[in-house]
Each structure stands twice: as structure tokens, then as C-alpha cells.
N, C-alpha and C positions, 0 to 999 in steps of 0.2 A: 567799847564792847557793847556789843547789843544785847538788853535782855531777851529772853524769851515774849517774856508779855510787851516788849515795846515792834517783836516784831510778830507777834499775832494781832495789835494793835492798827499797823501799819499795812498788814495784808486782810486786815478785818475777816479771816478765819470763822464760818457757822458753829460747824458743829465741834468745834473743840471745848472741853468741857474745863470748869476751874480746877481738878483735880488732877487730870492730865496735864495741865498748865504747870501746875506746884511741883509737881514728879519732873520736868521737866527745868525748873530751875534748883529744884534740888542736885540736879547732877555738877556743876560746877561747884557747889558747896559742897559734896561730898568729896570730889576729887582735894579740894582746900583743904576739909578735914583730914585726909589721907597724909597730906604732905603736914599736917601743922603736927601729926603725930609720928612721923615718920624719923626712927631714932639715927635714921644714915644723913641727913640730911643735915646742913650746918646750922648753929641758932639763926645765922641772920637769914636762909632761905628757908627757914621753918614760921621766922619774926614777918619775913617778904607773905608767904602765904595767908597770915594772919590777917596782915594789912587788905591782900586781898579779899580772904573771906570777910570782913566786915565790909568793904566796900559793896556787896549782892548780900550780904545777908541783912541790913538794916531796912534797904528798900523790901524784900520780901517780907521779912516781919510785919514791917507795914502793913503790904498789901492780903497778905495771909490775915490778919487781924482784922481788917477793915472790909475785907469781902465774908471770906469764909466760914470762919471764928465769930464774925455779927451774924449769921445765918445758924450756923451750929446751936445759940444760943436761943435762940427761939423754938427749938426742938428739945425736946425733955428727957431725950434718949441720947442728945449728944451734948448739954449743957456743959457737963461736968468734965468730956474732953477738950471744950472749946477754951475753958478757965485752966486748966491741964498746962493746953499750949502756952496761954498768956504766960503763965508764970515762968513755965521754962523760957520763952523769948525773954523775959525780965532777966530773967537768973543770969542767960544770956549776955546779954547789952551790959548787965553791970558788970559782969567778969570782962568783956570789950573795955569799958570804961576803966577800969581795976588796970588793966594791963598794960592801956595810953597811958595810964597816969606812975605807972610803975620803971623806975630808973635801974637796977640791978639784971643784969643782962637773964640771968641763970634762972633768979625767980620768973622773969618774962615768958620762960619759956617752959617753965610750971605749969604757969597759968593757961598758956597758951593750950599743952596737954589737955587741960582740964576741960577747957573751952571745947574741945574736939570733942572730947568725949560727950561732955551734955549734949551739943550739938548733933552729935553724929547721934545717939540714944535716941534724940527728940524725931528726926527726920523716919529714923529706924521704927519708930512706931506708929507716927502716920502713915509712913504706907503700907506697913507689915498688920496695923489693928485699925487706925480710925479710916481712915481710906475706903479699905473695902467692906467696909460696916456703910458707910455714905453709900458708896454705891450701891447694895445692896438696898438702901432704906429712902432715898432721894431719886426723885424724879429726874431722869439724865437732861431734859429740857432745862429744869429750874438749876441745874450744875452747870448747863452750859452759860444761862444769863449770867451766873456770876461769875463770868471769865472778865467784862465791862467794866464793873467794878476792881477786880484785881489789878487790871492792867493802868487805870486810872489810878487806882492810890501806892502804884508801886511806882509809876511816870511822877506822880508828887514828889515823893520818896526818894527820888533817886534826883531830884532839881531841887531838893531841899540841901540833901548830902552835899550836891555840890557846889552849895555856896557857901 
């Protein structure tokens, strides 16, 4: 499967901006969250969507962190969302780690619950609060360079994952 940023990457894309990038790989992580919370659905195609969503969500942490999130942080107005995100991706990844390492079918899919929800909370308020706060306050030129960086530390990210 093709990310988004490997295929603005690959069509080397002007004017699309980092934010629109993010919004735009949020949407298969949201659909994954739907399904990891989804009480019709069986443990193991709820356990299957899990697997999924860590597979796009680890590279995008990445690249979210390493573009965005180092840009955030040098603004004094958006420092304190940039450390915001960090923690919830930690909070994140260890409940991911928590859940590989977790044998008991029923607790898995606790966890997994739980997982959706931060998940889905964190996404929900990038674009619903910090999002249109950037927009508003960032030069759409300086949002577009950092689409270069996204897409590089998400291409890392995602050749790291897979070794």
C-alpha cells in the first residue's frame, strides 16, 4: 500500500501543504480506528485492524514529529501543542507495545478499545483545534516546504518498520 506522502513524493506535488498531507493520511487511520472500535465486528477482525493501524500509524508519528512538531516547537504559540502531540504518540506506541506483548485474547481487545479512543481524540483535535490555528498563523509557503521533510522521515519510517 502506498502512503500518501510516498506518493506526493513520487509525483513531487508544489503546492500541497504539510497539513493537508497529515489530513490526508489520517483518513485510513481513522477508518482503522472505526473498525478497532467497532462492537459488531469479531476480536480477531477488530485484533486484524489493530495490526493494521500500527502498521501507517508508526511511520506517520514519525514523520508528524520530525517535520511538524520540530517546526511547532520554535513557535511560542504552538510549543505546548507540539509536546501535546508527543506525548499522546508515546502514550500511543506504548499501549501498541502493551498490546503485542499482551496474550489473553479479551484483555487485547481492551486495550485495543482504548487505543482507538486516544487515537481517534488525538487526530480529532489536530484538525478540529491545532490545524486551523496553523493555518491561520503560518505562512502557507513555509507549510508547504514541510511536506519534504514529512515525506522523508515517514519513507525512513516506514523501511525501518519493515525490517
Amino acid at each position: 500500500m502506498e502512503t500518501v506522502a510516498e506518493f506526493v513524493l513520487g509525483n513531487d506535488y508544489e503546492h500541497v501543504d504539510v497539513l493537508s498531507l497529515i489530513e490526508e493520511d489520517h483518513k485510513p487511520l481513522k477508518d482503522l480506528i472505526h473498525r478497532m472500535q467497532d462492537i459488531y465486528l469479531s476480536d480477531d477482525e477488530r485484533i486484524k485492524a489493530f495490526h493494521d493501524f500500527t502498521s501507517l500509524f508508526l511511520p506517520h508519528v514519525r514523520a508528524e514529529e520530525a517535520s511538524l512538531y520540530e517546526y511547532m516547537k520554535t513557535k511560542p504559540e504552538f510549543i505546548h501543542d507540539a509536546f501535546d502531540g508527543e506525548t499522546e504518540h508515546a502514550v500511543a506506541e506504548q499501549l501498541c507495545a502493551d498490546i503485542r506483548a499482551t496474550t489473553d485474547g479479551h484483555c487485547v481487545v481492551g486495550k485495543i478499545k482504548v487505543l482507538a479512543e486516544i487515537a481517534g481524540h488525538h487526530i480529532f483535535q489536530e484538525e478540529h483545534d491545532v490545524f486551523p490555528r496553523l493555518r491561520d498563523e503560518i505562512n502557507a509557503h513555509k507549510l508547504e516546504r514541510l511536506v519534504r521533510s514529512y515525506v522523508m522521515a515517514e519513507t525512513q519510517a516506514i523501511e525501518t518498520v519493515a525490517q
